[in-house]
C-alpha positions in Angstrom: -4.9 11.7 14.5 -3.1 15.1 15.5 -3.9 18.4 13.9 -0.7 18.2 11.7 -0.9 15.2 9.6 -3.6 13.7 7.1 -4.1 10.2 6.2 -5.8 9.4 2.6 -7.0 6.2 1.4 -8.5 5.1 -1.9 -8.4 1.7 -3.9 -5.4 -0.1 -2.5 -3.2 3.5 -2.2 -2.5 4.8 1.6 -0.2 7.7 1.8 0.8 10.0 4.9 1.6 13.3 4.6 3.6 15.3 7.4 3.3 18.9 8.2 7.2 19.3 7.8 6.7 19.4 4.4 5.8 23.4 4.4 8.9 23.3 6.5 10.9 21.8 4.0 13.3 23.4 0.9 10.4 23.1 -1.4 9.6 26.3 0.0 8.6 28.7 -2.9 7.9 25.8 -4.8 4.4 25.3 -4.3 3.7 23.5 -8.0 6.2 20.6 -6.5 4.9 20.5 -3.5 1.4 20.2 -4.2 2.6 17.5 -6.8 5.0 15.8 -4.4 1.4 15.5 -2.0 -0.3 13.6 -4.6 2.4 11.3 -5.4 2.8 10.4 -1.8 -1.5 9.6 -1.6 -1.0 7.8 -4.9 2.2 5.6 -4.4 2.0 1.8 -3.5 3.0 0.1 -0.4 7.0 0.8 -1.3 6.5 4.3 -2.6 6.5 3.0 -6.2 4.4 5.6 -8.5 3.9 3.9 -11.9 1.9 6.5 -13.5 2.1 8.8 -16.6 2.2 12.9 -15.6 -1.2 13.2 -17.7 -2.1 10.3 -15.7 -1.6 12.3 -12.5 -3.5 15.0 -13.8 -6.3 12.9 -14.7 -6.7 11.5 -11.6 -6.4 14.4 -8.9 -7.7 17.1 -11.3 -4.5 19.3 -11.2 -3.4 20.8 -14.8 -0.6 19.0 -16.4 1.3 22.2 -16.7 1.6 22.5 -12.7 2.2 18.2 -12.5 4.9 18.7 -15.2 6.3 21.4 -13.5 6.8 20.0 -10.1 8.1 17.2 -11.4 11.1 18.6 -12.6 11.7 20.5 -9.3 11.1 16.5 -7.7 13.8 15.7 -9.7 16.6 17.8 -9.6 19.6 17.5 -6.9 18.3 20.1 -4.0 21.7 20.5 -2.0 19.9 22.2 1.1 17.7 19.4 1.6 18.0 17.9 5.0 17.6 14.6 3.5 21.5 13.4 1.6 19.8 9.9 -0.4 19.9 11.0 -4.4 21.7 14.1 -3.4 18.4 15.3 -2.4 15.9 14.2 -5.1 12.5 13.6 -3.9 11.7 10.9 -6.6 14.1 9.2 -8.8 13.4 7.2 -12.1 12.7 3.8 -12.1 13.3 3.5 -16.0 16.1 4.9 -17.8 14.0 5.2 -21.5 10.5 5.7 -19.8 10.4 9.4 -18.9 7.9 8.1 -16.3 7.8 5.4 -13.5 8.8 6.9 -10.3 10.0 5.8 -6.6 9.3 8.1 -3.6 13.5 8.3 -2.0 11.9 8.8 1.4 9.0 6.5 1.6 10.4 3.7 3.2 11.3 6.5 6.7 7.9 8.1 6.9 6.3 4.3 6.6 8.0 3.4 9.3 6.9 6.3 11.0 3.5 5.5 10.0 4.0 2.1 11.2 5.5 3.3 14.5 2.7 5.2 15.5 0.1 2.9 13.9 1.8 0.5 16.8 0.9 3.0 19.5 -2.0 3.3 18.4 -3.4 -0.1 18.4 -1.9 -0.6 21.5 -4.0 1.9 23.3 -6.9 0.1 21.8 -6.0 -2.8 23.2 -5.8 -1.4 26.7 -9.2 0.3 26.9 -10.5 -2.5 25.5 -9.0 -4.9 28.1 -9.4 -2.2 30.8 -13.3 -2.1 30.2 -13.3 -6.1 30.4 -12.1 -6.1 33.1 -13.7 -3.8 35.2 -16.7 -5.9 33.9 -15.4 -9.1 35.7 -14.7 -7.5 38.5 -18.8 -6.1 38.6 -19.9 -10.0 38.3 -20.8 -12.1 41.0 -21.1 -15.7 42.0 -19.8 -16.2 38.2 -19.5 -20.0 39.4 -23.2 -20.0 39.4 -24.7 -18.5 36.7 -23.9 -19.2 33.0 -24.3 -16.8 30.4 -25.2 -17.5 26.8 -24.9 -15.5 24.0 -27.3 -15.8 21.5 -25.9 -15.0 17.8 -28.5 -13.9 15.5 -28.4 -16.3 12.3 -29.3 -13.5 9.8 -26.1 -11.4 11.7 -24.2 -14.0 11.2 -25.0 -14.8 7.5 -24.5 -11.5 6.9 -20.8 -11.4 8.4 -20.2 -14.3 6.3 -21.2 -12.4 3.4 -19.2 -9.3 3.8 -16.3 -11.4 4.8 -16.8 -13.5 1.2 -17.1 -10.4 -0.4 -14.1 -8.9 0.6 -12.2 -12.1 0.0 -13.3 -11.8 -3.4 -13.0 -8.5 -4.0 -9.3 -8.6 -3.2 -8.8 -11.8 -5.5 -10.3 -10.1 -8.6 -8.0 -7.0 -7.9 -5.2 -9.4 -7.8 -6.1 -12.3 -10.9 -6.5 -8.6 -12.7 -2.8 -7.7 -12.2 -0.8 -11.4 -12.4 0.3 -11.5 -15.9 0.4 -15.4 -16.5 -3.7 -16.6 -15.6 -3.4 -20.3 -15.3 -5.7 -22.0 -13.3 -8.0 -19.6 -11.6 -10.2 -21.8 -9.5 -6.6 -23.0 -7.9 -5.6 -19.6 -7.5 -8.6 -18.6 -5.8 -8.2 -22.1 -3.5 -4.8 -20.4 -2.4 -6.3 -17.1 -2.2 -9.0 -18.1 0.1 -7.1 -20.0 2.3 -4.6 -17.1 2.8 -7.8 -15.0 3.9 -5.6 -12.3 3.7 -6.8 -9.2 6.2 -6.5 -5.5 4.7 -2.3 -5.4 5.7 -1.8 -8.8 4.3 -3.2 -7.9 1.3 -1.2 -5.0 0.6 1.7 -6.6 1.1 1.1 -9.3 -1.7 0.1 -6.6 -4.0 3.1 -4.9 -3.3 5.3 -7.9 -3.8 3.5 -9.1 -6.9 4.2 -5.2 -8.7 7.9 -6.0 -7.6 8.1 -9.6 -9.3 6.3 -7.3 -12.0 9.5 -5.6 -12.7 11.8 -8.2 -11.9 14.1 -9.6 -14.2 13.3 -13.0 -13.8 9.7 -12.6 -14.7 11.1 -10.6 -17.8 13.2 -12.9 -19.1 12.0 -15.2 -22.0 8.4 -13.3 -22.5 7.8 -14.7 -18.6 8.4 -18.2 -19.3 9.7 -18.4 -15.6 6.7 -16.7 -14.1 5.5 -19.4 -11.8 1.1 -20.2 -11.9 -1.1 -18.3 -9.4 -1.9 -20.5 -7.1 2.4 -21.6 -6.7 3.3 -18.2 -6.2 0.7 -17.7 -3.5 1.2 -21.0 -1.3 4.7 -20.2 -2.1 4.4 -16.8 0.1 5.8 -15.5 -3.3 5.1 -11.6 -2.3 8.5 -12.2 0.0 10.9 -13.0 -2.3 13.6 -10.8 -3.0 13.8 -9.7 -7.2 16.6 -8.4 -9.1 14.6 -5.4 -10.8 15.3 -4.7 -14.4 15.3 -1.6 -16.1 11.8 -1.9 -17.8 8.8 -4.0 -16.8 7.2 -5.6 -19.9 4.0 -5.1 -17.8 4.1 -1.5 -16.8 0.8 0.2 -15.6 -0.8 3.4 -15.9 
C-alpha cells in the first residue's frame, strides 16, 4: 500500500480513499470532506449509503451538526469540480420523500481503480510465489528417486475445516438476516453452502440482494414476486439486472 491512500474494512463495508481528495474543490470545506471520508468507508459494494445522518454520527463518532453540515455541501451542484456526472454532486438521493438514502456519483471509477491495482497486486504475489517454487525445483535432485510425503496434521486439518464452516456460516446468517421473504432455511443454507462463496463472492451477493431490495419487482404486491432463498441463490440471483423504485419497503439503517 503507498503512503497516499488508506484502505478500511469493517463488517461487510470496504472503502478506498485517495489522497486527491485534499486536492479536490472541497477545499475549505473540511466538515464535507471529513463527512464525504466516512461515507466512502461506510458505503456497500456499489457506493450505496443507506443510513440516517444521526446514523452516521452514531457510528463514526462525529457530531451530527458537522455530518449535517457536509452533507449539504455533498449535495449541492459544485461547477469547478473536475468530475461533470450530477453537475458535480458528490452523493445524490436515492429517495425522493426520504431525506436520506444516498449513492456515492463516483464510486463505481475509484472501484475500478481499486480493482485495477488490486490485479497488480495479486499478480506480483503470484510471481514470487511461483518464482520461489521454482527455484526450489531447480535445488532438487534425482527427484525420479525419492518421493516425498507430506504429512497433514489431523488436528490442523480439523481445525481448517472449522474455520472454513465458520465462515460459511457466518456469511449465511448475515445474509438469512437481510432476505425479506425466509422460507425454507435449511434449503437456503443447502444453496448457500454449496456456493461456498469466498470473501469477493460474498460481497457481491450482498450487494445484489440490497439491489433486488429496492427493486420494483420485489415491491410490488407486499413482495409476492420475491422468489424463496434457496431459488434466488442457485438462480445466481445477485446478477440480475432490477428496475429500482423510488422507495424500498425494506430500507435499512
Amino acid at each position: 500500500m503507498s503512503h497516499n491512500e488508506h484502505r478500511y474494512r469493517g463488517d461487510e463495508m470496504f472503502g478506498k480513499l485517495f489522497s486527491s481528495m485534499y486536492d479536490g474543490t472541497l477545499y475549505g470545506h473540511w466538515e464535507a470532506m471529513v463527512t464525504f471520508q466516512q461515507m466512502i468507508i461506510l458505503s456497500d459494494a456499489v457506493g450505496i449509503v443507506e443510513r440516517t445522518p444521526p446514523a452516521i454520527a452514531s457510528r463514526t463518532g462525529i457530531p451530527i451538526e458537522i455530518i449535517t453540515k457536509g452533507i449539504e455541501v455533498l449535495e449541492a451542484p459544485d461547477p469547478y469540480s473536475r468530475s461533470p456526472e450530477e453537475e458535480g454532486r458528490r452523493i445524490v438521493r436515492l429517495y425522493d420523500d426520504l431525506p436520506w438514502g444516498w449513492q456515492i456519483v463516483n464510486h463505481a471509477k475509484y472501484r475500478k481503480m481499486r480493482s485495477e491495482e488490486d490485479r497488480r497486486t495479486y499478480m506480483r504475489e503470484y510471481m514470487r510465489v511461483h518464482r520461489k517454487e521454482k527455484r526450489k525445483q531447480q535445488g532438487l535432485t534425482d527427484v525420479n528417486s525419492k518421493h516425498v510425503l507430506t504429512v497433514v496434521s489431523p488436528s490442523r486439518s480439523r481445525s481448517r475445516s472449522r474455520s472454513r464452516s465458520n465462515t460459511l456460516a457466518q456469511g449465511f446468517a448475515q445474509f438469512w438476516a437481510e432476505y425479506p421473504k425466509k422460507r425454507s432455511k435449511g434449503q437456503a443454507e443447502k444453496a448457500w453452502n454449496k456456493l461456498e462463496p469466498d470473501e469477493q463472492l460474498g460481497a457481491a451477493i450482498m450487494a445484489g440482494l440490497r439491489r433486488a431490495k429496492t427493486s420494483a419487482e420485489w415491491a410490488k404486491e407486499n413482495g409476492k414476486y420475491i422468489q424463496y432463498p434457496a431459488s434466488w441463490l442457485n438462480a445466481k440471483g445477485w446478477e440480475d439486472e432490477y428496475a429500482a423504485t423510488q422507495k424500498s419497503i425494506y430500507a435499512r439503517v
